[in-house]
PyMOL Python script that loads the backbone (N, CA, C, O; Angstrom):
from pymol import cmd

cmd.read_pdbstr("""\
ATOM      1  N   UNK A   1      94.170 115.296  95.167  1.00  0.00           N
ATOM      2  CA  UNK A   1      94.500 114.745  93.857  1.00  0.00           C
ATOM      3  C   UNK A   1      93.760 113.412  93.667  1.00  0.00           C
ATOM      4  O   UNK A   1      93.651 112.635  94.615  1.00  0.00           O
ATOM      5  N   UNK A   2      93.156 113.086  92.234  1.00  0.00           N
ATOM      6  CA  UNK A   2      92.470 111.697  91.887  1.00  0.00           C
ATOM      7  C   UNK A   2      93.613 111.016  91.855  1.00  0.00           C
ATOM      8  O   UNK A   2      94.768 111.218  91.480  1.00  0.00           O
ATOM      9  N   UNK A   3      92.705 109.750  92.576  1.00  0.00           N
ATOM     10  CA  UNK A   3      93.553 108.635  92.185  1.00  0.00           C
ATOM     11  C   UNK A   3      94.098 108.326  90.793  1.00  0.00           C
ATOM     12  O   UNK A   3      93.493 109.103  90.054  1.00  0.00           O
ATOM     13  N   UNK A   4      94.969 107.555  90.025  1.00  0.00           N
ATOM     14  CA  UNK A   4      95.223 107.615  88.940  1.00  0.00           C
ATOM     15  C   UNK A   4      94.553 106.277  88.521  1.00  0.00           C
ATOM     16  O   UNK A   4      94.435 105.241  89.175  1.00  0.00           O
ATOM     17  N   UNK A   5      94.050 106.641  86.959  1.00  0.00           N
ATOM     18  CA  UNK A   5      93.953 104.960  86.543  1.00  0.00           C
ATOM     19  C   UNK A   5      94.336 104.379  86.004  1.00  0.00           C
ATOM     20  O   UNK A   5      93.615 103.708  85.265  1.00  0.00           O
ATOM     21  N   UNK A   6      95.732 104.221  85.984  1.00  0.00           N
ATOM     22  CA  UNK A   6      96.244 103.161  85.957  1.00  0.00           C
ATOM     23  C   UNK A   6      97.759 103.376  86.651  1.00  0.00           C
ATOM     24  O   UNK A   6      98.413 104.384  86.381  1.00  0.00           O
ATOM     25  N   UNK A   7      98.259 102.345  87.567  1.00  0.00           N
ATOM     26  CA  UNK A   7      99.672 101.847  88.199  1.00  0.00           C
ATOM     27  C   UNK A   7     100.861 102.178  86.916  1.00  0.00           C
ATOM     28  O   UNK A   7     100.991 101.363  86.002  1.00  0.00           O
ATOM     29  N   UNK A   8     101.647 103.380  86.962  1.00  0.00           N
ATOM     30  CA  UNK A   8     102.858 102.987  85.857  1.00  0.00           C
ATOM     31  C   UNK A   8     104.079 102.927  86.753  1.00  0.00           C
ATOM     32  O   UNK A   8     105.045 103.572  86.343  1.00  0.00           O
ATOM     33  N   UNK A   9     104.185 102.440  87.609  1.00  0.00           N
ATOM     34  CA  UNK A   9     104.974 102.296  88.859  1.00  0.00           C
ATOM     35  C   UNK A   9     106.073 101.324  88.307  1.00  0.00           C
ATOM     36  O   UNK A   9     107.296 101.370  88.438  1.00  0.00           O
ATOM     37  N   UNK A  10     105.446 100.626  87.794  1.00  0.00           N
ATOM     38  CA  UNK A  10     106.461  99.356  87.313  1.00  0.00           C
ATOM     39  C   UNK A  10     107.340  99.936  86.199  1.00  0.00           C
ATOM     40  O   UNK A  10     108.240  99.204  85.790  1.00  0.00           O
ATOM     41  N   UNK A  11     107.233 100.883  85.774  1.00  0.00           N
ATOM     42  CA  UNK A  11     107.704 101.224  84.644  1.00  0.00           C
ATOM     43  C   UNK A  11     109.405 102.182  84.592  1.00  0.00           C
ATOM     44  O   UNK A  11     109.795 102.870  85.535  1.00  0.00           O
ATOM     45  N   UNK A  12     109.987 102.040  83.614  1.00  0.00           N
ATOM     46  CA  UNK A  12     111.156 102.780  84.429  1.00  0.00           C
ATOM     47  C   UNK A  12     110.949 104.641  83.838  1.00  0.00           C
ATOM     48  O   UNK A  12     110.452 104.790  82.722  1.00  0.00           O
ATOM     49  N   UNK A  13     111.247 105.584  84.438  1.00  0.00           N
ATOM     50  CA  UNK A  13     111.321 106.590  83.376  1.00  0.00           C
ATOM     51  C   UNK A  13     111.349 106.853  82.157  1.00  0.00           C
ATOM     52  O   UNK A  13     110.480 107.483  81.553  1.00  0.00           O
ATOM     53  N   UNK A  14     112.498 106.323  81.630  1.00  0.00           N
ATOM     54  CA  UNK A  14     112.495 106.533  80.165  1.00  0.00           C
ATOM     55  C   UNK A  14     111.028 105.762  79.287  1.00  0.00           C
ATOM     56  O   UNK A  14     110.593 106.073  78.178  1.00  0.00           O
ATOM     57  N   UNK A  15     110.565 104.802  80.141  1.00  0.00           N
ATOM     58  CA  UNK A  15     109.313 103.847  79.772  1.00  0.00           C
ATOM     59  C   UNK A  15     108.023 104.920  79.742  1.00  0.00           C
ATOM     60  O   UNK A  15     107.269 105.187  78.806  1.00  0.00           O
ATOM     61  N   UNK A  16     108.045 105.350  80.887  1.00  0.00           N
ATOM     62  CA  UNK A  16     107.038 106.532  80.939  1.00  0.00           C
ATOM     63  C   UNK A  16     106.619 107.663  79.945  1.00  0.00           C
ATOM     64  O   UNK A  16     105.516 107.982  79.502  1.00  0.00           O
ATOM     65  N   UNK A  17     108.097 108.245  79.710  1.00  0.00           N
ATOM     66  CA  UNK A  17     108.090 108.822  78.816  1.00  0.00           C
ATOM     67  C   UNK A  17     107.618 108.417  77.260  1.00  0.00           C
ATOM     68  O   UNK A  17     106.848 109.008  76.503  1.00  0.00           O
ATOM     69  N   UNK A  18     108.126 107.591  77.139  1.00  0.00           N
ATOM     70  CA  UNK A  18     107.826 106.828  75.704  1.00  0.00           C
ATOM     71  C   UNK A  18     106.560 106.704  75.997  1.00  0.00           C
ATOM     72  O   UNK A  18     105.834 106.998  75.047  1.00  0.00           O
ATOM     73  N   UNK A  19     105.875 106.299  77.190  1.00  0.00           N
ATOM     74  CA  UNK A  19     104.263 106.190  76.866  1.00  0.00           C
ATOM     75  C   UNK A  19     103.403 107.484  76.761  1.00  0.00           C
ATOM     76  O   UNK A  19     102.595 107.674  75.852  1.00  0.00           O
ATOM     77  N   UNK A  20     103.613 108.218  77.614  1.00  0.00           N
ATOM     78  CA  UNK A  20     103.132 110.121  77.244  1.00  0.00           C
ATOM     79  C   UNK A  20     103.500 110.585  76.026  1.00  0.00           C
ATOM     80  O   UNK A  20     102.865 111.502  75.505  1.00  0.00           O
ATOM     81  N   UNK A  21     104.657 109.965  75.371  1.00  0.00           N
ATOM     82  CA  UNK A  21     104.621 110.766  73.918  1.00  0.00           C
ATOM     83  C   UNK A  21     103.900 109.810  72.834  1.00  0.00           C
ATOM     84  O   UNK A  21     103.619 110.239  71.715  1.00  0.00           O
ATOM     85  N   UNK A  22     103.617 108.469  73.241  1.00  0.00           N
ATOM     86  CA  UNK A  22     102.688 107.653  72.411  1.00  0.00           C
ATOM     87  C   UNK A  22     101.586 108.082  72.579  1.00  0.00           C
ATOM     88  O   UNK A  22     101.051 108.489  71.547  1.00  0.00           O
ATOM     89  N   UNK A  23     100.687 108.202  73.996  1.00  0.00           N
ATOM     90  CA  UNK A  23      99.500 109.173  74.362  1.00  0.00           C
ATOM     91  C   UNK A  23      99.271 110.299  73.518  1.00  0.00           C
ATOM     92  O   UNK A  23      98.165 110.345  72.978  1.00  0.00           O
ATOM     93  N   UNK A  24     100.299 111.463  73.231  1.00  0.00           N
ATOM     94  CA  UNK A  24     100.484 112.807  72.835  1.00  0.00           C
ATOM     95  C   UNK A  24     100.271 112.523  70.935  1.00  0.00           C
ATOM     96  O   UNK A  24      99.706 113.320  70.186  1.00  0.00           O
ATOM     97  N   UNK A  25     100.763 111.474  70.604  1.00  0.00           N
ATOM     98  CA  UNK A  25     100.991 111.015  69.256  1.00  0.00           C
ATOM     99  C   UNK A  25      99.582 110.549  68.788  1.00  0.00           C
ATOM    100  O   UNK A  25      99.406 110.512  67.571  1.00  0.00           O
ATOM    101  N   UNK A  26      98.629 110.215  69.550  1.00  0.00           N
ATOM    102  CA  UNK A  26      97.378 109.286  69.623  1.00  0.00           C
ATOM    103  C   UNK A  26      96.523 109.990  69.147  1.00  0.00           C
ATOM    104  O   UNK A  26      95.527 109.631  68.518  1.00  0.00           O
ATOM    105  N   UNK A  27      97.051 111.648  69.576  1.00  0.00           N
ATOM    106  CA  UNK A  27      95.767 112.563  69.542  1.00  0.00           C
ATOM    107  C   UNK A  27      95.473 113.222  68.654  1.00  0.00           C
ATOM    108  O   UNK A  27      96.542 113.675  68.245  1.00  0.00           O
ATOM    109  N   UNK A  28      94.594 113.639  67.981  1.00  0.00           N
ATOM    110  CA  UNK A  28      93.672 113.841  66.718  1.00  0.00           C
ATOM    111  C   UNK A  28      94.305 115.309  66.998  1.00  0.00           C
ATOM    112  O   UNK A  28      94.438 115.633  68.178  1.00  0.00           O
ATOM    113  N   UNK A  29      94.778 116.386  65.793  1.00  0.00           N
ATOM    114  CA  UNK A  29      95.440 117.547  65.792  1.00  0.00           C
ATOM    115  C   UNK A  29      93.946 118.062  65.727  1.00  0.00           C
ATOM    116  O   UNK A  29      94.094 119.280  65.634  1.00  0.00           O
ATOM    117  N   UNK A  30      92.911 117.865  65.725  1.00  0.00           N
ATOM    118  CA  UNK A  30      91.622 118.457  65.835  1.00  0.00           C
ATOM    119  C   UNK A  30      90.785 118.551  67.400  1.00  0.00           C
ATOM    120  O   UNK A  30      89.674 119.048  67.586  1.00  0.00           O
ATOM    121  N   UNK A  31      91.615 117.967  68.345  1.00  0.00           N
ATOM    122  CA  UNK A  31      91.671 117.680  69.478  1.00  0.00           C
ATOM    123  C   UNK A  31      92.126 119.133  70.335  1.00  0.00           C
ATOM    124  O   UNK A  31      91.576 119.825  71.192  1.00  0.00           O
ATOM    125  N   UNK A  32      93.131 119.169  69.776  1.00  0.00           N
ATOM    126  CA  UNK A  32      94.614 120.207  70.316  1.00  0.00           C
ATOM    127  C   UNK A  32      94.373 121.774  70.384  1.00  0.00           C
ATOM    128  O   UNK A  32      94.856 122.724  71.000  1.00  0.00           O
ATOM    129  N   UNK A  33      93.133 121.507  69.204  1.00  0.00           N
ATOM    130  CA  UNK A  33      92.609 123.179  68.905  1.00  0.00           C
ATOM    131  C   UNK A  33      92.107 123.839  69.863  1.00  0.00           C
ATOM    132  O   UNK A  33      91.313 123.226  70.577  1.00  0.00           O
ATOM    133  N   UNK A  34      92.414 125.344  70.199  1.00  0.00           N
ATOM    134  CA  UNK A  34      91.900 125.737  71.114  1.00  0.00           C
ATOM    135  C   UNK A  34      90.319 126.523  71.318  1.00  0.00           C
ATOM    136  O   UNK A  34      89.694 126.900  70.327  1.00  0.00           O
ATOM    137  N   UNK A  35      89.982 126.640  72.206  1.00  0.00           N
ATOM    138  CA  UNK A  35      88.187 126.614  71.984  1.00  0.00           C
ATOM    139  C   UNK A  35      88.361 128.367  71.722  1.00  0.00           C
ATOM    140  O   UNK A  35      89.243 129.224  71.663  1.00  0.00           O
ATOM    141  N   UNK A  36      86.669 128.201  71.603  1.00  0.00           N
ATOM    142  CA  UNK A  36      86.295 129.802  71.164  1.00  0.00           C
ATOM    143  C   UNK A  36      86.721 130.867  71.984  1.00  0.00           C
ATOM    144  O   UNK A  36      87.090 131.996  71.659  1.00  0.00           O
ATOM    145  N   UNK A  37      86.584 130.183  73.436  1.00  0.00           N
ATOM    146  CA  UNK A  37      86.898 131.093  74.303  1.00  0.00           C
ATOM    147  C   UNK A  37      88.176 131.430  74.722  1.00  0.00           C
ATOM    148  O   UNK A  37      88.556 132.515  75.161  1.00  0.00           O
ATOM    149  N   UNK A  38      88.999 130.100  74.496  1.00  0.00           N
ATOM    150  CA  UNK A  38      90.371 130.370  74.516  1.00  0.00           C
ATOM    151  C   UNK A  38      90.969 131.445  73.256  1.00  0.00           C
ATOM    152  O   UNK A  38      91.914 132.093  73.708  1.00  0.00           O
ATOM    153  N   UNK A  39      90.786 131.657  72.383  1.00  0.00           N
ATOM    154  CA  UNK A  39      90.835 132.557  71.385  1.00  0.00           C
ATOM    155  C   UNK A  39      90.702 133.900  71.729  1.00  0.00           C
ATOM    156  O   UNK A  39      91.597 134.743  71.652  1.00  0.00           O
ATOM    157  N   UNK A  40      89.419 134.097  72.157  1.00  0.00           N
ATOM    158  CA  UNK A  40      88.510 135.072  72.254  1.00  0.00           C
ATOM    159  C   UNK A  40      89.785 135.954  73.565  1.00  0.00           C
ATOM    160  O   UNK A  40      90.308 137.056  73.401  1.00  0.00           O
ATOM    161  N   UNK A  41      89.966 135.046  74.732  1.00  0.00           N
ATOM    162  CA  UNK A  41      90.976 135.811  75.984  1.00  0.00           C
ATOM    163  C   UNK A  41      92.460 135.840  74.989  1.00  0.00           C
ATOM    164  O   UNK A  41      92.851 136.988  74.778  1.00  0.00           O
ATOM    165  N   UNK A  42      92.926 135.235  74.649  1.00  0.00           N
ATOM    166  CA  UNK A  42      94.467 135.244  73.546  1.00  0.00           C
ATOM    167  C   UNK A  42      94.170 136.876  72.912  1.00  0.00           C
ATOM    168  O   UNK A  42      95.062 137.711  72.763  1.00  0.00           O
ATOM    169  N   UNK A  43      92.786 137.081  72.604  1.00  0.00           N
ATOM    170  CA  UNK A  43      92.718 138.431  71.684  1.00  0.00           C
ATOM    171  C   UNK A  43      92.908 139.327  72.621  1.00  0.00           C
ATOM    172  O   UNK A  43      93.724 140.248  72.616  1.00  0.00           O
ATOM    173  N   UNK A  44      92.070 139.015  73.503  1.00  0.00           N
ATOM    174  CA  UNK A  44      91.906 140.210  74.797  1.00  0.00           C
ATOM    175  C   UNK A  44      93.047 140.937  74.933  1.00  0.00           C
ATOM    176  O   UNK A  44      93.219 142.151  74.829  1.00  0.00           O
ATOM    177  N   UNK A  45      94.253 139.541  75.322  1.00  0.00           N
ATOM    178  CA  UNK A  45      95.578 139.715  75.658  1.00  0.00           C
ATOM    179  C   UNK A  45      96.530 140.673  74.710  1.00  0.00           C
ATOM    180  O   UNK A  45      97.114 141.704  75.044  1.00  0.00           O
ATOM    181  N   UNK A  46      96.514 140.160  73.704  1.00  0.00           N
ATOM    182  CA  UNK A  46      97.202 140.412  72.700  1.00  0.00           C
ATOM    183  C   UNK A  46      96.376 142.010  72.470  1.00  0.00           C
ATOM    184  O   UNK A  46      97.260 142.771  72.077  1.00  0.00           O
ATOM    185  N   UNK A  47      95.535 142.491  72.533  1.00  0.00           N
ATOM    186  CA  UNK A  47      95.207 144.189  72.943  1.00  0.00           C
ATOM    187  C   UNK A  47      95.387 144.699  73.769  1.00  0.00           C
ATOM    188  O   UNK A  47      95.363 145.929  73.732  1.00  0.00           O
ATOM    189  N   UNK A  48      95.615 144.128  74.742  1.00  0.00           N
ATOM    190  CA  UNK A  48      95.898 144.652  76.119  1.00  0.00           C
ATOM    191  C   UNK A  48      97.639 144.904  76.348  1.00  0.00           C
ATOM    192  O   UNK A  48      98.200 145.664  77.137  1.00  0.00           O
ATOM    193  N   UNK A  49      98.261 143.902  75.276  1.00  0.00           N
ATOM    194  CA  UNK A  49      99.676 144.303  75.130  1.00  0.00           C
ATOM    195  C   UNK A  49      99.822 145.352  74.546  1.00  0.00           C
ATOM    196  O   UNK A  49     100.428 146.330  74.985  1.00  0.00           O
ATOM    197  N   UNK A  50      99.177 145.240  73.295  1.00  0.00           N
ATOM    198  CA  UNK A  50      99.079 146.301  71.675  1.00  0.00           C
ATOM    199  C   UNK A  50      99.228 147.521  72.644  1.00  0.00           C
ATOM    200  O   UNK A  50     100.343 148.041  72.598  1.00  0.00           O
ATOM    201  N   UNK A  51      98.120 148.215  73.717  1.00  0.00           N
ATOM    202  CA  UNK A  51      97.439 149.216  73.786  1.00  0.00           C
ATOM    203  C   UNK A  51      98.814 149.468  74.821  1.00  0.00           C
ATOM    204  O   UNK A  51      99.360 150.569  74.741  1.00  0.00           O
ATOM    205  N   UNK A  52      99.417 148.352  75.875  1.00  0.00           N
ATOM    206  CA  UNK A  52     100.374 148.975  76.727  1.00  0.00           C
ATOM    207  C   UNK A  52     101.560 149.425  76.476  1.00  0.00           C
ATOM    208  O   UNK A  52     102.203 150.391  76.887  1.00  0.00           O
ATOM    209  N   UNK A  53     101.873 148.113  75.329  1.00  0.00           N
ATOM    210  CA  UNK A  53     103.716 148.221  74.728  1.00  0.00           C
ATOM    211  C   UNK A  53     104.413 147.703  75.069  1.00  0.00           C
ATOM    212  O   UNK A  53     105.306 147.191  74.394  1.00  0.00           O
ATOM    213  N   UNK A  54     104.190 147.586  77.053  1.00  0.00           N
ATOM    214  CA  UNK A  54     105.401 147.350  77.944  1.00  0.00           C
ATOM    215  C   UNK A  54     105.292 145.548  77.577  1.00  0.00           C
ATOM    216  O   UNK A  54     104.345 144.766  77.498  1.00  0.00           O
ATOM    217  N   UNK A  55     106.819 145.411  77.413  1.00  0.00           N
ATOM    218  CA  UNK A  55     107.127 144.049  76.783  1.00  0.00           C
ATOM    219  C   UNK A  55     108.454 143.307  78.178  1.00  0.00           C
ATOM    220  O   UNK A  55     109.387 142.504  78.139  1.00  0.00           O
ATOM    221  N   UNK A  56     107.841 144.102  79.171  1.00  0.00           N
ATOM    222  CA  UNK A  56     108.803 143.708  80.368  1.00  0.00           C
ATOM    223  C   UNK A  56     110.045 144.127  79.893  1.00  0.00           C
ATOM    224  O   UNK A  56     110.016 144.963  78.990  1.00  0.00           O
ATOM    225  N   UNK A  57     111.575 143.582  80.457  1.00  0.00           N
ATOM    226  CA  UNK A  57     112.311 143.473  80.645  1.00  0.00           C
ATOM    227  C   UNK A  57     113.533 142.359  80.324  1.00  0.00           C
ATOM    228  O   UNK A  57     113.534 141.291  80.936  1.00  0.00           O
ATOM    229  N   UNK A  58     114.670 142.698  79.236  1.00  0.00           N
ATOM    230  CA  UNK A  58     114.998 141.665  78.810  1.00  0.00           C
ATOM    231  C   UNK A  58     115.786 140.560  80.246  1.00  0.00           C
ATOM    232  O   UNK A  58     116.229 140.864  81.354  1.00  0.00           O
ATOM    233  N   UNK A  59     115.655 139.239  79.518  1.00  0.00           N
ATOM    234  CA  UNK A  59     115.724 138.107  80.872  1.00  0.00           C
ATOM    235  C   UNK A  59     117.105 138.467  81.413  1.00  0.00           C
ATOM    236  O   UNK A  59     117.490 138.328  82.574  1.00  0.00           O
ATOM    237  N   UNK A  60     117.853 139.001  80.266  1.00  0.00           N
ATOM    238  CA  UNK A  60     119.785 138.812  81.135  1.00  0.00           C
ATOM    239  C   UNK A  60     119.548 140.045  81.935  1.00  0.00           C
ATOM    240  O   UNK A  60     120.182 140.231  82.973  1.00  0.00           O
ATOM    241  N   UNK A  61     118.667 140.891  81.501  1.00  0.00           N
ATOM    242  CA  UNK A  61     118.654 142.175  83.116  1.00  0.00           C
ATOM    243  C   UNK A  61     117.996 141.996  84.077  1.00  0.00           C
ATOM    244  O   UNK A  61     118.223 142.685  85.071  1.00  0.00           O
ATOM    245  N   UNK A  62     116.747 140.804  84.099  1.00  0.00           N
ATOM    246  CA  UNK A  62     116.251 140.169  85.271  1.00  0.00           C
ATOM    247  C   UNK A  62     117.410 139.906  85.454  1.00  0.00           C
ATOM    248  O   UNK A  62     118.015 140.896  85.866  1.00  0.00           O
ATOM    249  N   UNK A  63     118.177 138.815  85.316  1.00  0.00           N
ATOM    250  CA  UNK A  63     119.087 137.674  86.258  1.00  0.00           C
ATOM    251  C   UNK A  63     119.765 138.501  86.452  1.00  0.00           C
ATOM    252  O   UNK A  63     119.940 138.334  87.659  1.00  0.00           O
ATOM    253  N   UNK A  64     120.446 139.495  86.146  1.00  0.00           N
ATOM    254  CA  UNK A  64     121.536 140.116  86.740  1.00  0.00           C
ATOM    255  C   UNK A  64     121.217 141.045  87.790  1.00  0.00           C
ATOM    256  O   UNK A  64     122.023 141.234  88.701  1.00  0.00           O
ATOM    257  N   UNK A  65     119.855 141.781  87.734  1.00  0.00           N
ATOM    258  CA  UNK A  65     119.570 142.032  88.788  1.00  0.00           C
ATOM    259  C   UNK A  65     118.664 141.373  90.049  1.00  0.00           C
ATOM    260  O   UNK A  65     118.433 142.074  91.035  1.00  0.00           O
ATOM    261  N   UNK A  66     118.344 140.492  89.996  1.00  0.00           N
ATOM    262  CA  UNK A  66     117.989 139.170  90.697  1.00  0.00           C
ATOM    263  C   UNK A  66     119.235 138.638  91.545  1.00  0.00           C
ATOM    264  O   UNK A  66     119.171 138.432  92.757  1.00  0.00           O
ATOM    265  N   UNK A  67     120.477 138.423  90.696  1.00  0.00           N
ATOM    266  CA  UNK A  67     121.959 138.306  91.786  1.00  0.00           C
ATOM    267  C   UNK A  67     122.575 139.269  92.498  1.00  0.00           C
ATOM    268  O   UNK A  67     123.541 138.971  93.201  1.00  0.00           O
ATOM    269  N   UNK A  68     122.011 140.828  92.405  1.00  0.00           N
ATOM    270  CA  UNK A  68     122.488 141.666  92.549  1.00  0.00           C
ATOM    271  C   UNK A  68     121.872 141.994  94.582  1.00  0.00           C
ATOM    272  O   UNK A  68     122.168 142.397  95.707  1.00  0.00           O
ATOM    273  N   UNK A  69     120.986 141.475  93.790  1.00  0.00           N
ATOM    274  CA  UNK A  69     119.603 141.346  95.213  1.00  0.00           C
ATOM    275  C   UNK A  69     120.165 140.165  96.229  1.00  0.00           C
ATOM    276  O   UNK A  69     119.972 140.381  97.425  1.00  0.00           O
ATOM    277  N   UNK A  70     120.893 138.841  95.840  1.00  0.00           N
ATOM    278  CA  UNK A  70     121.218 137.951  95.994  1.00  0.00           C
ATOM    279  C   UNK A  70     119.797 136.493  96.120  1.00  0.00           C
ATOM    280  O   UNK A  70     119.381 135.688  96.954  1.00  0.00           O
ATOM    281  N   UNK A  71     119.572 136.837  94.933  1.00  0.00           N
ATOM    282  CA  UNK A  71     118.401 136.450  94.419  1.00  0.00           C
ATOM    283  C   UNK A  71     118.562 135.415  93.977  1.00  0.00           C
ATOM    284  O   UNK A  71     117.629 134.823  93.435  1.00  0.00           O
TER     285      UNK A  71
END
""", "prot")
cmd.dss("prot")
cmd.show_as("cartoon", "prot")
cmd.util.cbc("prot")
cmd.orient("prot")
């Protein structure tokens, strides 16, 4: 992992936070957009669902069978 640049050590949590959502607030909504290629795999995906169907499994029948397992 890079070093970071800059120390927010001094800072308390809730401080932190307030500065990542000032960061997040900073940023140009033209920034955020996703590239050609990110698009381009989103389509892929989104046919590759179309063509399968399978939409998994709803979550309360994971967890229940996840505890069942003792999961």
């Amino acid at each position: 992992m890079a070093a970071p640049l800059m120390d927010f050590s001094h800072l308390t949590p809730d401080q932190r936070i307030e500065l990542a959502e000032q960061l997040w607030d900073s940023l140009d909504p033209s920034d955020l957009e996703p590239s050609i290629a990110d698009i381009a795999l989103l389509r892929t995906r989104r046919a590759e669902l179309a063509k399968d169907g399978d939409r998994g499994d709803p979550w309360r029948q994971t967890i229940q069978e996840l505890k069942k397992r003792g999961g």
